[in-house]
Phi, psi and omega in degrees: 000158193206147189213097167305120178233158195211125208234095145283026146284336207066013174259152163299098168251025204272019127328317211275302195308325190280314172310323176290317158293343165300300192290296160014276186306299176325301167320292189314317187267351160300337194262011196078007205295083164297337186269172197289137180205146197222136187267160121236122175242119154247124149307144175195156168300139187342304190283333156325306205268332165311285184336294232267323161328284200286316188294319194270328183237019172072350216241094158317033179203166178289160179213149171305313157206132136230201218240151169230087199255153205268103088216166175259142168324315179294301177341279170005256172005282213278334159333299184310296185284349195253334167351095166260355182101339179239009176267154177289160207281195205219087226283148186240310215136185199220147183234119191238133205258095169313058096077273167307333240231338205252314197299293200300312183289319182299323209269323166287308183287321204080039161230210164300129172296340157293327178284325173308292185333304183307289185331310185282324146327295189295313175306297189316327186275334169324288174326299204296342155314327201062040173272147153213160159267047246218315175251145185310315198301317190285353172263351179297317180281329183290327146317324190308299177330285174301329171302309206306287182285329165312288185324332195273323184262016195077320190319073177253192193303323209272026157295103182248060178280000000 
């Protein structure tokens, strides 16, 4: 597994980053993920994630993370089933992280800006999974999920470091 990480805040994030590699590995092995697999996580600034926001989704305001992910649900799956052991890894997708925007939410929920990270993380690899929310069922589950993968890594709501 290879996990690209890229920092355009100008701040020293590398703390955040090893949460964010936490969560990955965890993500992979909760969802079962055998195969060889390679991430991109960019940090970027509030006004970055906008740009990127309006260019890709139409959405002229800032968001919080989003996901780009290279494979179909199925890919995942066939990925999976198909797995020896000798293939090179396999770019699943990439994850972009609002920096400002994740500071501002840990602070409005009340917990640790480690935990919101772990959080945007884990949502995000859902997405790169081919989990969505789109129906009450599918945000109920992609919540289950993400508790599911914090929890396994201690991060839970009442981190308030």
């Amino acid at each position: 597994m290879q996990i690209m990480m890229d920092n355009h805040t100008g701040l020293n994030l590398e703390p955040l980053m090893a949460i964010v590699e936490n969560v990955i590995i965890e993500s992979l092995a909760y969802e079962g993920i055998r195969f060889e697999t390679e991430v991109s996580v960019l940090f970027v600034r509030d006004e970055q994630i906008q740009e990127l926001n309006r260019e890709y989704r139409q959405i002229d305001k800032v968001t919080d993370v989003l996901s780009f992910p290279l494979l179909t649900a199925y890919e995942v799956q066939g990925k999976n089933d198909t797995f020896n052991g000798d293939e090179t890894e396999i770019l699943i997708g990439d994850i972009v992280i609002a920096y400002g925007r994740a500071c501002a939410q840990a602070a409005e929920y009340g917990h640790s800006l480690v935990r919101e990270i772990g959080f945007l993380t884990a949502h995000s690899m859902l997405h790169l999974f081919g989990y969505d929310h789109m129906t009450p069922d599918e945000e109920s589950d992609m919540i289950r999920r993400q508790e599911e993968i914090l929890q396994r890594i201690g991060l839970t709501r009442e981190d308030k470091q």
